[in-house]
Backbone as XML, in Angstrom:
<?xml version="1.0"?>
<chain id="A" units="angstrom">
  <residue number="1" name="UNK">
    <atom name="N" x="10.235" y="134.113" z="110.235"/>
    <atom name="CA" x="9.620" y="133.011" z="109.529"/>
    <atom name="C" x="10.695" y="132.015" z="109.114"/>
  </residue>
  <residue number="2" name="UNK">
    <atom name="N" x="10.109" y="130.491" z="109.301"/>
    <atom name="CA" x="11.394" y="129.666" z="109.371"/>
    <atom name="C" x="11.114" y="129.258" z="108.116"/>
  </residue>
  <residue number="3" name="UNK">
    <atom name="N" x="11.647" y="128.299" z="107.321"/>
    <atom name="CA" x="11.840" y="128.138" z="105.860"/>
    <atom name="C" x="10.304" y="127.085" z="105.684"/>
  </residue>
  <residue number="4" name="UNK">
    <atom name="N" x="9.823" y="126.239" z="106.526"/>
    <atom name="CA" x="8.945" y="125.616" z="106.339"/>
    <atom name="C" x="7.208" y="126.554" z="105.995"/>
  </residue>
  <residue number="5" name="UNK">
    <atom name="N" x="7.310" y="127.671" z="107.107"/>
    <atom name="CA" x="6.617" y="129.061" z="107.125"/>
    <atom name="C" x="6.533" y="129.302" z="105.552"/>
  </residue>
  <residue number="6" name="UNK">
    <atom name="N" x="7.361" y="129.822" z="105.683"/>
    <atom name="CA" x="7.932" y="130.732" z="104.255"/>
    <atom name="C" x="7.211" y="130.157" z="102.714"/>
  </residue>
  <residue number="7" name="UNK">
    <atom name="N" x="7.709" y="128.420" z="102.840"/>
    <atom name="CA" x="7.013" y="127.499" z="101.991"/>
    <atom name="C" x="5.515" y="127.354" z="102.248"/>
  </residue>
  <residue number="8" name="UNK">
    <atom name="N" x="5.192" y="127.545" z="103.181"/>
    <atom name="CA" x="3.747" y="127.135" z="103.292"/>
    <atom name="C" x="2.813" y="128.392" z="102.919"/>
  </residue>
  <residue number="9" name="UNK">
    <atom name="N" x="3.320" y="129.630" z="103.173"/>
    <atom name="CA" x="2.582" y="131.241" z="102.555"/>
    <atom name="C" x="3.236" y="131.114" z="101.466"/>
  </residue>
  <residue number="10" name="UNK">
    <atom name="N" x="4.047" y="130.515" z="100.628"/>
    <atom name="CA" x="4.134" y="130.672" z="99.356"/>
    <atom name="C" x="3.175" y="130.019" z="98.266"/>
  </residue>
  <residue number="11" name="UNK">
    <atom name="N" x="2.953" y="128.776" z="98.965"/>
    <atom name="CA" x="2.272" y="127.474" z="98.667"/>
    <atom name="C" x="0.517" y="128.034" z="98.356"/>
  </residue>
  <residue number="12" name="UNK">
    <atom name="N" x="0.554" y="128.584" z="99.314"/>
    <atom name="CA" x="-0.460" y="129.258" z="99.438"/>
    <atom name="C" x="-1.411" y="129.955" z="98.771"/>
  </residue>
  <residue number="13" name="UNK">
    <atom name="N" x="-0.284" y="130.718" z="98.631"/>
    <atom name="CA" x="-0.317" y="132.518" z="97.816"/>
    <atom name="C" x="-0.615" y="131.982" z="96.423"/>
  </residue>
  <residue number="14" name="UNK">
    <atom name="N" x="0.117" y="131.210" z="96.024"/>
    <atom name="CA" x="-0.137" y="130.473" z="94.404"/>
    <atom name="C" x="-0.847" y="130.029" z="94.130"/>
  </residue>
  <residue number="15" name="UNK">
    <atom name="N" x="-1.909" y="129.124" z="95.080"/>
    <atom name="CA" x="-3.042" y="128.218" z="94.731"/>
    <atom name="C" x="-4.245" y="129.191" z="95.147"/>
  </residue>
  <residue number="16" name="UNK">
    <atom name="N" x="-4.250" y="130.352" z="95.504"/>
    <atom name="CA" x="-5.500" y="130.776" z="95.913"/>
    <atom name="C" x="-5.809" y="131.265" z="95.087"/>
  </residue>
  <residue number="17" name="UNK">
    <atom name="N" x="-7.104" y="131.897" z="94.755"/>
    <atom name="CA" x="-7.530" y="133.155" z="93.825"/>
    <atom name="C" x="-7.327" y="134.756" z="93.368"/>
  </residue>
  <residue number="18" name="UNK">
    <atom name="N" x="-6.621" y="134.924" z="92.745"/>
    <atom name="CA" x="-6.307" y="136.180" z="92.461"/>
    <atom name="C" x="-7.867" y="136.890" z="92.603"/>
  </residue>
  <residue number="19" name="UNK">
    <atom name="N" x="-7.403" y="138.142" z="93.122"/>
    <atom name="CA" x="-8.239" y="138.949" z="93.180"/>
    <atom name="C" x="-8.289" y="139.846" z="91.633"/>
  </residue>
  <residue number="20" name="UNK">
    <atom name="N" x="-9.320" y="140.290" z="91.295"/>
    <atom name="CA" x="-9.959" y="141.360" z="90.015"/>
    <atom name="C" x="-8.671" y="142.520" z="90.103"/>
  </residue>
  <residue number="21" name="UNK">
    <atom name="N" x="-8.310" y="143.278" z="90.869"/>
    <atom name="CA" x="-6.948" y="144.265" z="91.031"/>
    <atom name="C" x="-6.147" y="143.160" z="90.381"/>
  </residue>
  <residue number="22" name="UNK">
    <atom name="N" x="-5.554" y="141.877" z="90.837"/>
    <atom name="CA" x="-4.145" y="141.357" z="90.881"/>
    <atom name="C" x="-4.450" y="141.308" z="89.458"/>
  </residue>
  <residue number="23" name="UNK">
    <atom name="N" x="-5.324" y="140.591" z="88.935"/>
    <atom name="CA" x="-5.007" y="140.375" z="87.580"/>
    <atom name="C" x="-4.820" y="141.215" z="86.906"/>
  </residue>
  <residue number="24" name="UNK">
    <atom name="N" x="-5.475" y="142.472" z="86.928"/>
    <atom name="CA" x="-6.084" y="143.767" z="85.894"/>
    <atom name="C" x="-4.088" y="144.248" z="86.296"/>
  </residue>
  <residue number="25" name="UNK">
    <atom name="N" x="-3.991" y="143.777" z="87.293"/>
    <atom name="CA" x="-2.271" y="144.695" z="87.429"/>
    <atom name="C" x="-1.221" y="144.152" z="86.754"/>
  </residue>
  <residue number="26" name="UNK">
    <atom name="N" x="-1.285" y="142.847" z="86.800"/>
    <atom name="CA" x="-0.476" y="141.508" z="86.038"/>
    <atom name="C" x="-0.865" y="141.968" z="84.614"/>
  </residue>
  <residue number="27" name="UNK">
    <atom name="N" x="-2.013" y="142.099" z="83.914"/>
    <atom name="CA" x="-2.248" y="142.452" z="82.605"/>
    <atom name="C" x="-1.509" y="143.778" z="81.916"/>
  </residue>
  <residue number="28" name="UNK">
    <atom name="N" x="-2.014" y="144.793" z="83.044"/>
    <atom name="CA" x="-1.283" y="146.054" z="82.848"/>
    <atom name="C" x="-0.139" y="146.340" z="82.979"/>
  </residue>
  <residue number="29" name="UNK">
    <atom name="N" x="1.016" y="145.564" z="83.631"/>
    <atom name="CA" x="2.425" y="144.956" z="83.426"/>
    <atom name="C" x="2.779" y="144.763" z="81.876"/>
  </residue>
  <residue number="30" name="UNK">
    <atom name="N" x="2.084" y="143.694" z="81.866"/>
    <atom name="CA" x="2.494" y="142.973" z="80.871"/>
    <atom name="C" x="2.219" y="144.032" z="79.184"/>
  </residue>
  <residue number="31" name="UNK">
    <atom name="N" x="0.921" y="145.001" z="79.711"/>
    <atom name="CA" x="0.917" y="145.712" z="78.209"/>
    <atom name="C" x="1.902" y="146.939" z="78.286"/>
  </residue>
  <residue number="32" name="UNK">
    <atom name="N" x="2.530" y="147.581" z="78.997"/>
    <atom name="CA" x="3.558" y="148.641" z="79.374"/>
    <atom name="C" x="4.277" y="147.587" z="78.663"/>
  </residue>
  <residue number="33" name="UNK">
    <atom name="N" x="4.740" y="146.189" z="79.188"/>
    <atom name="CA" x="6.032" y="145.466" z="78.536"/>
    <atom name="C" x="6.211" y="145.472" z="76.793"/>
  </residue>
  <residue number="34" name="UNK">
    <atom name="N" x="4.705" y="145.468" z="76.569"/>
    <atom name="CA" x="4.678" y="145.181" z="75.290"/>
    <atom name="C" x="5.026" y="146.317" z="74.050"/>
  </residue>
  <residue number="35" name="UNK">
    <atom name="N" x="4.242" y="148.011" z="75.097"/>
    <atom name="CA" x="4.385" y="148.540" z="74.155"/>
    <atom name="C" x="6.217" y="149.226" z="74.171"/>
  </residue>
  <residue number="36" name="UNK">
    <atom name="N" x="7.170" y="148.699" z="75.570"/>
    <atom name="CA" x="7.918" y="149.350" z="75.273"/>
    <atom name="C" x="8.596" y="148.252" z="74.180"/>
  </residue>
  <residue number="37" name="UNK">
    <atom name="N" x="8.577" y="146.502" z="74.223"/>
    <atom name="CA" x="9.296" y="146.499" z="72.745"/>
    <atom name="C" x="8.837" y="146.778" z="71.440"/>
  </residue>
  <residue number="38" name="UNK">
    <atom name="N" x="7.315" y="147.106" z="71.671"/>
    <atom name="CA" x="6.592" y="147.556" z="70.289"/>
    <atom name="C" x="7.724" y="149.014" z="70.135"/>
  </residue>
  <residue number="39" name="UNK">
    <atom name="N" x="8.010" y="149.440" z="71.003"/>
    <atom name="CA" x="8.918" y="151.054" z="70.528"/>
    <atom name="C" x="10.112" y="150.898" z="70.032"/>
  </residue>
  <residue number="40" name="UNK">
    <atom name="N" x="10.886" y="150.030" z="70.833"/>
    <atom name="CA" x="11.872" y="149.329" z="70.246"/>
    <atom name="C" x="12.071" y="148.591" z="68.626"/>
  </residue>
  <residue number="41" name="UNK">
    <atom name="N" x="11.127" y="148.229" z="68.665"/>
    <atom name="CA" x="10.976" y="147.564" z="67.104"/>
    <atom name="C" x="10.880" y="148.789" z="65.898"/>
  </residue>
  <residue number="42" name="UNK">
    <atom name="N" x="10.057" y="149.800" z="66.207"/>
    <atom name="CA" x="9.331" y="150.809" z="65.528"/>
    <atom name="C" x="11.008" y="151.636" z="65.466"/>
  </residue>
  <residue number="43" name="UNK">
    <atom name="N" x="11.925" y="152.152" z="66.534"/>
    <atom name="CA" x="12.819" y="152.623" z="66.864"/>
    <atom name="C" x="14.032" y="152.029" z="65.387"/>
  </residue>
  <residue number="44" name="UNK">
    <atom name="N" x="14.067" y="150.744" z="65.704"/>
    <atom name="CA" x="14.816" y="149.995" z="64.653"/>
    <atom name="C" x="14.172" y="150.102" z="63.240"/>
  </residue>
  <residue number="45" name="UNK">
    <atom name="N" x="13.145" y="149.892" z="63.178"/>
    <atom name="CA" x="12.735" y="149.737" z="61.770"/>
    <atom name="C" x="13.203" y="151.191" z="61.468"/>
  </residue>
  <residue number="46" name="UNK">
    <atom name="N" x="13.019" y="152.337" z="62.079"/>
    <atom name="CA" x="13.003" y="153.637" z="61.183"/>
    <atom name="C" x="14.513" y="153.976" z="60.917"/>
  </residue>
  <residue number="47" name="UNK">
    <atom name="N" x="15.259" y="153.487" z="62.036"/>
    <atom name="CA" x="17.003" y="153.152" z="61.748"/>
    <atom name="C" x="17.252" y="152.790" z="60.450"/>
  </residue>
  <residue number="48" name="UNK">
    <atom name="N" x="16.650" y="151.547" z="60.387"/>
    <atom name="CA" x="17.047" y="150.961" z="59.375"/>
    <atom name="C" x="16.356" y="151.412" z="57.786"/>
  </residue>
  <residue number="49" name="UNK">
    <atom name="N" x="15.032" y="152.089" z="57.766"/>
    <atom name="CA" x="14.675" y="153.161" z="56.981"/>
    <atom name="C" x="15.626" y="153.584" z="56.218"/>
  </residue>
  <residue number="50" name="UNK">
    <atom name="N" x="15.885" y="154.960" z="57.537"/>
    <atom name="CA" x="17.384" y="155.736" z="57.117"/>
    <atom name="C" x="18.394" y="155.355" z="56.692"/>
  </residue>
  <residue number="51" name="UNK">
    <atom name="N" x="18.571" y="154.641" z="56.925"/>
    <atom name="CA" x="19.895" y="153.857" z="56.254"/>
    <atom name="C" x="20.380" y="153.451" z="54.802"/>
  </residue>
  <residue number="52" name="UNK">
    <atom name="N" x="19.239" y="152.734" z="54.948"/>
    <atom name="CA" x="18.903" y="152.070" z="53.505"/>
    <atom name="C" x="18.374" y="153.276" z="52.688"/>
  </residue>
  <residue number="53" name="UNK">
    <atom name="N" x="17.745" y="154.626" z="52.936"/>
    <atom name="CA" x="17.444" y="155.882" z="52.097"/>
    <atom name="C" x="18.734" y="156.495" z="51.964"/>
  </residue>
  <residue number="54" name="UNK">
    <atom name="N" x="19.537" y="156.903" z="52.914"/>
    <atom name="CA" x="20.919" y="157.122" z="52.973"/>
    <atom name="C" x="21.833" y="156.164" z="51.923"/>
  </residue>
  <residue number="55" name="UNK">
    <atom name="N" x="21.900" y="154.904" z="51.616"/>
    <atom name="CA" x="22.487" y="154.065" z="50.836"/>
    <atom name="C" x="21.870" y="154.323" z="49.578"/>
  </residue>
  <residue number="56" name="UNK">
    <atom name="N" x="20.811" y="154.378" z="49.769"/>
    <atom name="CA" x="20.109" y="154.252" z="48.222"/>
    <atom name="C" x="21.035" y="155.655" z="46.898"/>
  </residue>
  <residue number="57" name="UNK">
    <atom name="N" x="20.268" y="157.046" z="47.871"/>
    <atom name="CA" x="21.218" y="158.078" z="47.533"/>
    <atom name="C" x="22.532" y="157.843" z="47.085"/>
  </residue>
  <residue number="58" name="UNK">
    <atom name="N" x="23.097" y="157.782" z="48.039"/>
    <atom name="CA" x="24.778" y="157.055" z="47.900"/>
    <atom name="C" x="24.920" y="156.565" z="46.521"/>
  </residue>
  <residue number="59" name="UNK">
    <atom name="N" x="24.311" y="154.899" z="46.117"/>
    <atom name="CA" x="24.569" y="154.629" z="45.119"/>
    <atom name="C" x="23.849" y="155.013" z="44.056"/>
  </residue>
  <residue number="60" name="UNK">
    <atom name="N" x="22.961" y="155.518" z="43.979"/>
    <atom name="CA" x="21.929" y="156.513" z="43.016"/>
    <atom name="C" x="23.614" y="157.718" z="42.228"/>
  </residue>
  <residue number="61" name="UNK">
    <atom name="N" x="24.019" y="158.445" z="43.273"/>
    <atom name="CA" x="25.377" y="159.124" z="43.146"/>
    <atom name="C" x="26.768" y="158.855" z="42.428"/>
  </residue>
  <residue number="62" name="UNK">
    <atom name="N" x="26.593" y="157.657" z="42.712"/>
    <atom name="CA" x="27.823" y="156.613" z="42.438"/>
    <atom name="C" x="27.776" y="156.092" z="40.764"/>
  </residue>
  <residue number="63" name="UNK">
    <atom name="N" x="26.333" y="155.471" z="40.938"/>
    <atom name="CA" x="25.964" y="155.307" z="39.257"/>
    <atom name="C" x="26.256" y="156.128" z="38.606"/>
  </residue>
  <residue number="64" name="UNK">
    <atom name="N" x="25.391" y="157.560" z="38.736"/>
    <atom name="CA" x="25.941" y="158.243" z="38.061"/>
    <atom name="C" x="27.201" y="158.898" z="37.466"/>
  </residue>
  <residue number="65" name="UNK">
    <atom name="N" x="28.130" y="158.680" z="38.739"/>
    <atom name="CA" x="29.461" y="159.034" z="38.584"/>
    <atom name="C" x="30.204" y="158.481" z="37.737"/>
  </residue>
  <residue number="66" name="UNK">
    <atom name="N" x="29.552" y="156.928" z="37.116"/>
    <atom name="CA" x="30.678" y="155.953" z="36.387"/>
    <atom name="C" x="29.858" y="155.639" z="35.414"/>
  </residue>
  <residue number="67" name="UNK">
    <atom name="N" x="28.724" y="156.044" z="35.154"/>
    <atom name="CA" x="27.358" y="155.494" z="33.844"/>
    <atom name="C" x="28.100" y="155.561" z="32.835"/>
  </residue>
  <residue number="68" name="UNK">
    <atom name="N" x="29.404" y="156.473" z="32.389"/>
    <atom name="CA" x="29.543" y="156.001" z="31.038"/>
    <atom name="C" x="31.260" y="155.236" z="30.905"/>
  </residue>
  <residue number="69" name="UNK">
    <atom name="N" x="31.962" y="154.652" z="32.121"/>
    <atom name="CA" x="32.680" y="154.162" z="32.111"/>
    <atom name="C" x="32.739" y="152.679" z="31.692"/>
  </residue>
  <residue number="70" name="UNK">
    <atom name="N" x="31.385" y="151.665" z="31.828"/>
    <atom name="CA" x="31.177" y="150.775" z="31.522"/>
    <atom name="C" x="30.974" y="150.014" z="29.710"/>
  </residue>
  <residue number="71" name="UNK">
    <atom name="N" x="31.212" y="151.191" z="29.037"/>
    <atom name="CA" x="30.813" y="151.468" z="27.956"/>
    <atom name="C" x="32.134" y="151.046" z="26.982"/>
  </residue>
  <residue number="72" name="UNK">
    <atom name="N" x="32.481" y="149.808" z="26.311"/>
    <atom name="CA" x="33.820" y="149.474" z="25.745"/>
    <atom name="C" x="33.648" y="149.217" z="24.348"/>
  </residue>
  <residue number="73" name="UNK">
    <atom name="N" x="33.276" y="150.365" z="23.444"/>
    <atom name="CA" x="33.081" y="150.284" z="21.939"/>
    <atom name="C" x="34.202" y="150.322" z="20.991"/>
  </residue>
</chain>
């Protein structure tokens, strides 16, 4: 197929009508896409959960360690 070919079944292919499969497949693409960054997001948020529960502790620890150092009577 020479490049004019090539352009003209492309030309083609784009302006015609998707068939009931093409779309339902294009859709079903697109929701696999979605839920893997929906996992991604969910993945991070619980990261960042931990973290911030991990920190909290931490300085929950820390306070206590110095609660009566602040104290200049």
């Amino acid at each position: 197929m020479n490049f004019r070919e090539t352009t003209i079944k492309y030309l083609k292919d784009i302006l015609r009508s998707k068939t009931i499969a093409e779309v339902i497949q294009v859709e079903l693409e697109q929701a696999h896409l979605r839920k893997l960054e929906a996992e991604t997001a969910a993945e991070y948020a619980y990261a960042t959960i931990q973290y911030n529960d991990e920190r909290i502790a931490r300085l929950q620890k820390r306070l206590a360690q110095h609660a009566g150092e602040d104290k200049h009577d």
